[in-house]
C-alpha positions as CSV (number, residue, x, y, z in Angstrom):
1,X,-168.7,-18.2,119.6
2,X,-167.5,-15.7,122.1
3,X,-170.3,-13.2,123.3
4,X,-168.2,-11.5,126.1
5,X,-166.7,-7.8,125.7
6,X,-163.0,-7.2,124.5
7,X,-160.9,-5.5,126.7
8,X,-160.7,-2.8,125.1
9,X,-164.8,-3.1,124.6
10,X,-165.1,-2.8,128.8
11,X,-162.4,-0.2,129.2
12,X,-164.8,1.8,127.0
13,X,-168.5,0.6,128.9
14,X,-166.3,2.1,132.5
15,X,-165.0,4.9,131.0
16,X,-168.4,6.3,129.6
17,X,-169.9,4.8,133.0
18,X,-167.2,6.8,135.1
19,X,-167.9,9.9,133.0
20,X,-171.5,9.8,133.1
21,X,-171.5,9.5,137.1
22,X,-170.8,13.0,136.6
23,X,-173.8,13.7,136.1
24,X,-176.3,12.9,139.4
25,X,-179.9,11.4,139.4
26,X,-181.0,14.4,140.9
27,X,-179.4,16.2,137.2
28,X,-181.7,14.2,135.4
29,X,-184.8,14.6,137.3
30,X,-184.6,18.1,137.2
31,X,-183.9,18.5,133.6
32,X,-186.8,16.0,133.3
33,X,-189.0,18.6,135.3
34,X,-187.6,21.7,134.0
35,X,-187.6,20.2,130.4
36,X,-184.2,22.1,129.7
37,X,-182.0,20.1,126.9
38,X,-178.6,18.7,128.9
39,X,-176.2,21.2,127.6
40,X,-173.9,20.2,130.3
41,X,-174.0,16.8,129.7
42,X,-173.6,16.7,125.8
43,X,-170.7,19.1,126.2
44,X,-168.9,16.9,128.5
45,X,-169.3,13.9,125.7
46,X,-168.1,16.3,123.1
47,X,-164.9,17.0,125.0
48,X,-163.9,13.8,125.8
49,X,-164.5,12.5,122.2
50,X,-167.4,10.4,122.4
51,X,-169.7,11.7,120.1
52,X,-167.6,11.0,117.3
53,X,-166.9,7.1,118.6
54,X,-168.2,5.4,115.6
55,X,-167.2,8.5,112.8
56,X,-164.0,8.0,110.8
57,X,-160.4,10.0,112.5
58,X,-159.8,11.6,109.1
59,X,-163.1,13.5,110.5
60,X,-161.9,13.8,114.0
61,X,-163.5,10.5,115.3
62,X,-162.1,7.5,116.9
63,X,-163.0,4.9,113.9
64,X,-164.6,2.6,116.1
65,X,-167.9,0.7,114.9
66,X,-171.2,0.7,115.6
67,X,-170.7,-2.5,118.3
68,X,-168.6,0.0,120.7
69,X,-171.4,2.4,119.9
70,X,-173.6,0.6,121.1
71,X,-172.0,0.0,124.2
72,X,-171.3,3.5,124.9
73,X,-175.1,4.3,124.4
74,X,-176.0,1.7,126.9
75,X,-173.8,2.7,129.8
76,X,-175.4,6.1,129.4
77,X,-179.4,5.1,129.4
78,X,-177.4,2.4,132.5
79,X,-176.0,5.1,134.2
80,X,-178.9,6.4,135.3
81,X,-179.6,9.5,132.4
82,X,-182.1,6.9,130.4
83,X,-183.4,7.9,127.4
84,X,-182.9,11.6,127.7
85,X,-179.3,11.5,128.6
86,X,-178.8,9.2,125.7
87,X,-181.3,11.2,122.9
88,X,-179.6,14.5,123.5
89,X,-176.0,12.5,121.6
90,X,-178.0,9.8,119.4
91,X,-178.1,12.2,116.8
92,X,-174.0,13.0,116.6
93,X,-173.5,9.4,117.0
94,X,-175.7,7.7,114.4
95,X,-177.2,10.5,112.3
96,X,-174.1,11.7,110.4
97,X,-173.2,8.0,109.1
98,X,-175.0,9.5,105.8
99,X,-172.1,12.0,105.5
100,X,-169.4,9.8,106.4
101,X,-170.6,7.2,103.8
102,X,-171.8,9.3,101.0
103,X,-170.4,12.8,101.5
104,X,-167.7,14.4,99.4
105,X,-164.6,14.9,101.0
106,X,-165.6,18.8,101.5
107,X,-169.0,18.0,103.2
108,X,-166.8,15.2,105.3
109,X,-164.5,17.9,106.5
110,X,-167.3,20.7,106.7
111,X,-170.1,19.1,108.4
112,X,-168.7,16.6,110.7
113,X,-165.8,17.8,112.8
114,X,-168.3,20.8,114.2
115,X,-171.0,18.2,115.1
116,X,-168.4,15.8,117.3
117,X,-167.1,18.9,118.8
118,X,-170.6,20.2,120.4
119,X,-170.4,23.2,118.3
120,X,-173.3,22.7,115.4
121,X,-176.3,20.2,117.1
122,X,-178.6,18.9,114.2
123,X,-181.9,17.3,113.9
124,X,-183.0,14.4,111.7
125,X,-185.8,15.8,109.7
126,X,-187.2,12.3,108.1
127,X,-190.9,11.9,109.5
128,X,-194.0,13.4,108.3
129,X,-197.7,14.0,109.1
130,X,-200.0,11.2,108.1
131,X,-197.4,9.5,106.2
132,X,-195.6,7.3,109.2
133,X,-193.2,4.6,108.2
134,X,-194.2,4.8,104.5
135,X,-190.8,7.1,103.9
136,X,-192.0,6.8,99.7
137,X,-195.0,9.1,100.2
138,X,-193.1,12.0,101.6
139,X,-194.5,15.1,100.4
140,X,-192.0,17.7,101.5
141,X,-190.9,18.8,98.2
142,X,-187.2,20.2,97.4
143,X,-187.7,22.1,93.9
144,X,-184.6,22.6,92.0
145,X,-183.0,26.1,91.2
146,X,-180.2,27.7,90.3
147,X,-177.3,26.8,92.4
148,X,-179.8,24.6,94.9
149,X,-183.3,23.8,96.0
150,X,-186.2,25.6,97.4
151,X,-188.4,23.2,100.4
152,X,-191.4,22.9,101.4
153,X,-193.4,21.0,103.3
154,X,-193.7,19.8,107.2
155,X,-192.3,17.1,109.6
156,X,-193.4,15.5,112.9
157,X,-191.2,13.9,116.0
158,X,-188.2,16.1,115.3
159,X,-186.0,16.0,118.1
160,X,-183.4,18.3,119.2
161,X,-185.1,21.6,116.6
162,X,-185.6,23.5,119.6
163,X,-181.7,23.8,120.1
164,X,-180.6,22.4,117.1
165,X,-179.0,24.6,114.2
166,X,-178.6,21.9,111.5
167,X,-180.8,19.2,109.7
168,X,-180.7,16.7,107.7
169,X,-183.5,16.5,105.9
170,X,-185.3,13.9,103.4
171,X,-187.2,15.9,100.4
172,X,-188.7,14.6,97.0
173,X,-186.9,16.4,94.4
174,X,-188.5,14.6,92.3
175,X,-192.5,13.9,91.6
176,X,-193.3,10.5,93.0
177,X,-195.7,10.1,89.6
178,X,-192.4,10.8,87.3
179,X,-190.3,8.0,88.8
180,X,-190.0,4.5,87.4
181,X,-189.9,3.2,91.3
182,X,-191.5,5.0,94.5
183,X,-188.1,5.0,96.2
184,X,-186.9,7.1,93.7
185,X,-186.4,10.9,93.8
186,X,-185.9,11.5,97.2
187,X,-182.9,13.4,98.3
188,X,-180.8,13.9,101.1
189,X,-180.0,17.1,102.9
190,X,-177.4,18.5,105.6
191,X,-178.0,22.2,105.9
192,X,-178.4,25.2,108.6
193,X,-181.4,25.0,110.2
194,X,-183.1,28.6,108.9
195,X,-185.4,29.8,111.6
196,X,-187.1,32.4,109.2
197,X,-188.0,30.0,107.2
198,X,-189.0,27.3,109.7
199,X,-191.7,27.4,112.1
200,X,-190.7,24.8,115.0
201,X,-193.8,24.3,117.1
202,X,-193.1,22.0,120.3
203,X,-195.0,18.9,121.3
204,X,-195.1,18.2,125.0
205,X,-195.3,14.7,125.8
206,X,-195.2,12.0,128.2
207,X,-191.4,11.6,128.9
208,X,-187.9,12.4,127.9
209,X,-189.3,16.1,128.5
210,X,-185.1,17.3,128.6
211,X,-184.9,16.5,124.9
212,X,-187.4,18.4,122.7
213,X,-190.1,16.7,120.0
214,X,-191.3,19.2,117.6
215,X,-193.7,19.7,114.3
216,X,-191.4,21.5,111.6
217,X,-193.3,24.1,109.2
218,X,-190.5,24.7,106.5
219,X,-191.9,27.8,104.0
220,X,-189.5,28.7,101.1
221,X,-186.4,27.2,102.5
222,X,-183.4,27.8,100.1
223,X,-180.6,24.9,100.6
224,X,-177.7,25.3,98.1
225,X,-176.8,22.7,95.9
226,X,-173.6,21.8,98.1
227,X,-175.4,20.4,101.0
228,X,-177.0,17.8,99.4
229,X,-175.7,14.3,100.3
230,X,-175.0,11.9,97.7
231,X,-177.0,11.8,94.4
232,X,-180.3,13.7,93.6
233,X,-182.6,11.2,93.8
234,X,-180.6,8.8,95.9
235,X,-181.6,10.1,99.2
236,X,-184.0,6.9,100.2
237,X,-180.9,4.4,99.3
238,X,-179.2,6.4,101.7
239,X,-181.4,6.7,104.5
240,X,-181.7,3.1,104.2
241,X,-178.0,2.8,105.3
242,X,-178.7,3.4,108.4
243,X,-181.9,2.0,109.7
244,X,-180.1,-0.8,111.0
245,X,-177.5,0.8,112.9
246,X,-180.3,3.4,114.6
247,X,-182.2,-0.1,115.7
248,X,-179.3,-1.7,117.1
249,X,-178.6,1.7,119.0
250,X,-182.0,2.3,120.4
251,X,-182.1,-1.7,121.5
252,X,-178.8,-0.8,123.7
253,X,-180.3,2.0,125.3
254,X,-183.3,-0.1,126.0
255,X,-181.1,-3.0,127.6
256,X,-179.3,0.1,129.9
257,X,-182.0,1.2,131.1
258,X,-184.2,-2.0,131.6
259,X,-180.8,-3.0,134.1
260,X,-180.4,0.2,136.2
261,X,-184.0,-0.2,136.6
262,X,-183.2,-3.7,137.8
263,X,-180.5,-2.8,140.1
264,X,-182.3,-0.2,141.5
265,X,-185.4,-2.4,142.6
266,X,-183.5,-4.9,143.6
267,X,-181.2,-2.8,146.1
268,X,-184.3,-1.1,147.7
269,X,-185.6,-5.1,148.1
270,X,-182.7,-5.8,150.5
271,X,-183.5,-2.5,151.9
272,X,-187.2,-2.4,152.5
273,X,-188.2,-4.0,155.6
274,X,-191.8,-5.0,156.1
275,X,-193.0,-8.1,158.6
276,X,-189.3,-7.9,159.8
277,X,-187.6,-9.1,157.2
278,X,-186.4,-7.4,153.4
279,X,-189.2,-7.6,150.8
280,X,-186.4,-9.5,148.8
281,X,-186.8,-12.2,151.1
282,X,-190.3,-12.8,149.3
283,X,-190.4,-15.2,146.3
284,X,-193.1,-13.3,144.8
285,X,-190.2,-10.2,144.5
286,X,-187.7,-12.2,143.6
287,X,-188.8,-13.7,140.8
288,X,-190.5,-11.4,138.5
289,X,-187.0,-9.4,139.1
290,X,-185.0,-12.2,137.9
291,X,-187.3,-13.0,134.9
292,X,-187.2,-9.6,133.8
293,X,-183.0,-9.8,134.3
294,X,-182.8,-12.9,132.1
295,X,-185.0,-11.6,129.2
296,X,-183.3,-8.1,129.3
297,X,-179.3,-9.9,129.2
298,X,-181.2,-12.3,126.2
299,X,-181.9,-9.1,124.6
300,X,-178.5,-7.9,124.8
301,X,-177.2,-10.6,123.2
302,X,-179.2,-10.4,119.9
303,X,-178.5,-6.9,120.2
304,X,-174.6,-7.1,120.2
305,X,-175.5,-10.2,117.5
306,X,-176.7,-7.0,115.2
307,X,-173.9,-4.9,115.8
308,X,-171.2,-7.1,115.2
309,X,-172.7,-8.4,111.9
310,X,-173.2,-5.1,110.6
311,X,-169.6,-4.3,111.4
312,X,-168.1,-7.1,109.8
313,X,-170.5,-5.6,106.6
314,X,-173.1,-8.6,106.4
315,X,-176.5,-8.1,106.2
316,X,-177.8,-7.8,109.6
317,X,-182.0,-6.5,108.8
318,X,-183.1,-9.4,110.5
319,X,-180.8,-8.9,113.9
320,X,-181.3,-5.5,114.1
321,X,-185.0,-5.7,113.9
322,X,-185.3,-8.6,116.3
323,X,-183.1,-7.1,118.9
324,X,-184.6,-3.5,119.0
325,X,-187.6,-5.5,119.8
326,X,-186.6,-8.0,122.3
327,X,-184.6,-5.1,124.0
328,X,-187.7,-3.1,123.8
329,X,-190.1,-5.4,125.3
330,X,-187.8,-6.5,127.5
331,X,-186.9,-3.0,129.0
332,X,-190.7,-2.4,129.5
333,X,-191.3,-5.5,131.8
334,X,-188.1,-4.3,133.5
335,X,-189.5,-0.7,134.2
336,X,-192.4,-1.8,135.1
337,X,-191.6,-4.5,137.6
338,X,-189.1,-2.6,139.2
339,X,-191.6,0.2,139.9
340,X,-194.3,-2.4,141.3
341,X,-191.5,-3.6,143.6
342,X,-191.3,-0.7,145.3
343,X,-194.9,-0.2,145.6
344,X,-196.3,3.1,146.3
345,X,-193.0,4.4,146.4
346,X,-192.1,3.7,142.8
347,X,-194.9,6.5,142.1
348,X,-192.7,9.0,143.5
349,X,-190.0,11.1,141.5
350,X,-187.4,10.9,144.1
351,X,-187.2,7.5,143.7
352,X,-186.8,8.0,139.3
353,X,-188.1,4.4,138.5
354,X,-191.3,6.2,137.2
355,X,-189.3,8.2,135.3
356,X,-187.5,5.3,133.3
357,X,-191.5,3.7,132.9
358,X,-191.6,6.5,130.8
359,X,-188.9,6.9,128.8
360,X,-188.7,3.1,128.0
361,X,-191.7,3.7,126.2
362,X,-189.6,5.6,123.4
363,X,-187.9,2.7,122.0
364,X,-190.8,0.3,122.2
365,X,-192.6,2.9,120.2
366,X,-190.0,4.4,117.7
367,X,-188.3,4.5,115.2
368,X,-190.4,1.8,113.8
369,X,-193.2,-0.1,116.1
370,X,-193.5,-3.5,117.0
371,X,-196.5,-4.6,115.0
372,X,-194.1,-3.6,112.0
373,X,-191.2,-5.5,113.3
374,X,-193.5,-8.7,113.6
375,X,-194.8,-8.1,110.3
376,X,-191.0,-7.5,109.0
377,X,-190.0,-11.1,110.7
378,X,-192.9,-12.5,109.3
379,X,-192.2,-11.9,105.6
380,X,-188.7,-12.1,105.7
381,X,-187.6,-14.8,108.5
382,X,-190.9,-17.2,108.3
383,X,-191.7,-16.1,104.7
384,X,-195.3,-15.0,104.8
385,X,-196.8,-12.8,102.9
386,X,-196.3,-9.4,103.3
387,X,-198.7,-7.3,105.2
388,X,-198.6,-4.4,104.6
């Protein structure tokens, strides 16, 4: 088994590091205090052709998979933009899979190419209030007419709707007391993003404040019949195409930014000088740092395990799930070890390590928590019984 990076794998982790060094720490910590979405930066991907790194080149991508995805999403949360350089292209580079893999032709050619250029920027309108992870209770409702469907209903946690002018959105077309199995009925949207017909109300939050979370109100929203994705009915099968890939990208970013929260606490250790001699010197620096490097780099590994399974097309639920976690946890301990290293100072903004404490917190948290993962390993590695 060979876990090290192709050639052609680290010509693409420098070229997205190069490129993102564009963009300075001081960028990010202003567009973290001025909670402005990156225009600049997701721009800059779109020209160069990485948002469309994992989508097919009949639709203008580079027909890579999701492994060099992966890698390109970590060498932006590395490079020093964390979680909100990286959630301002997550959405381009995992949330159109649905299109690519169950689109028409048409909907290939019309809804893609626009989103890996920077020209149309979408939200992923899944979540709900008080329904969470149980996706089968939905209760925005897509009622069929003529020629399409009027919606609706409300989300919760949708990033991106304050600058964003598509969606793709997850309805019940279908009653969930008519269908045979709760899964049923739910179908898949990609569609414009009507203001009128949408209240977006913003949530401010702890971190990430560059890249927007919102509640959607969606009154009387009329989506023609050609922007639904696949079958009617179909649209949980579909969704489920691509929880794995979203785990195995959000565990990358974790792993970039647990490192470059590493190497930043451990250069200002050689730097720091108290009883005349670096704080690095000290055992009781060193090796909380180099824990926290081992268990982030053992992350990885199960990470890239995920990817390349699910590239090759084997079932990779398990990997996925494990890795988003390990990364997660182990990103945490990073952030927050490399802050205590630097003591008071890693209070301070200048310094940014608070800043990553904050936005690690995003994929320890979502898409799916921790407790469920356990519960998931539980019932399908250990075979308990399920929990929940």
């Amino acid at each position: 088994m060979d876990c090290s990076l192709t050639q052609d794998q680290q010509n693409i982790r420098d070229a997205v590091l190069k490129h993102c060094a564009r963009f300075s720490d001081d960028y990010w910590l202003e567009r973290d205090r001025d909670a402005v979405f990156p225009h600049e930066f997701h721009q800059s991907m779109a020209e160069a052709g990485w948002l469309g790194i994992a989508m097919p080149e009949a639709v203008g991508g580079a027909g890579l998979g999701i492994t060099e995805a992966a890698l390109m999403m970590q060498a932006v949360a590395e490079s020093g933009g964390g979680m909100a350089a990286a959630s301002s292209i997550h959405g381009p580079v995992f949330s159109m899979q649905p299109v690519a893999q169950f689109g028409t032709e048409e909907q290939k050619q019309r809804m893609i190419p626009p989103v890996l250029r920077g020209e149309d920027r979408i939200c992923f309108a899944v979540t709900e209030p008080n329904v969470g992870l149980d996706t089968t209770k939905l209760k925005t409702r897509a009622e069929k007419r003529d020629g399409g469907y009027l919606v609706n209903g409300e989300k919760i946690w949708i990033s991106v709707a304050q600058v964003a002018n598509k969606m793709m959105l997850l309805a019940r077309t279908t009653p969930l007391a008519d269908v045979k199995r709760k899964t049923d009925g739910l179908s898949l949207f990609f569609t414009d993003l009507d203001r009128s017909k949408i209240e977006i109300r913003l949530i401010h939050k702890m971190g990430r404040h560059a890249v927007d979370s919102n509640m959607l109100f969606i009154s009387d929203l009329w989506i023609p019949e050609e922007d639904r994705i696949g079958a009617e009915g179909d649209g949980f099968r579909i969704i489920l195409h691509g929880l794995n890939p979203e785990r195995v990208l959000l565990g990358a970013e974790a792993v970039g930014l647990g490192r470059i929260a590493i190497q930043r606490a451990a250069r200002y250790a050689q730097e720091r000088i108290v009883f005349d001699r670096p704080i690095g010197m000290n055992q009781g620096i060193q090796h909380p740092l180099a824990k926290c490097w081992a268990q982030v780099e053992a992350a990885n590994l199960m990470v890239m395990k995920a990817a390349t399974l699910f590239d090759k097309g084997q079932d990779c639920g398990i990997e996925a799930n494990a890795g988003k976690y390990l990364a997660a946890e182990a990103g945490f301990e990073a952030c927050h070890t490399a802050m205590l290293t630097l003591g008071g100072m890693g209070y301070a903004q200048e310094y940014h390590l608070e800043r990553y404490l904050r936005e690690i917190l995003i994929p320890r948290t979502a898409p799916v928590s921790p407790h469920m993962i356990l519960n998931f390993l539980a019932e399908k590695v250990l075979g308990l019984p399920k929990s929940y």
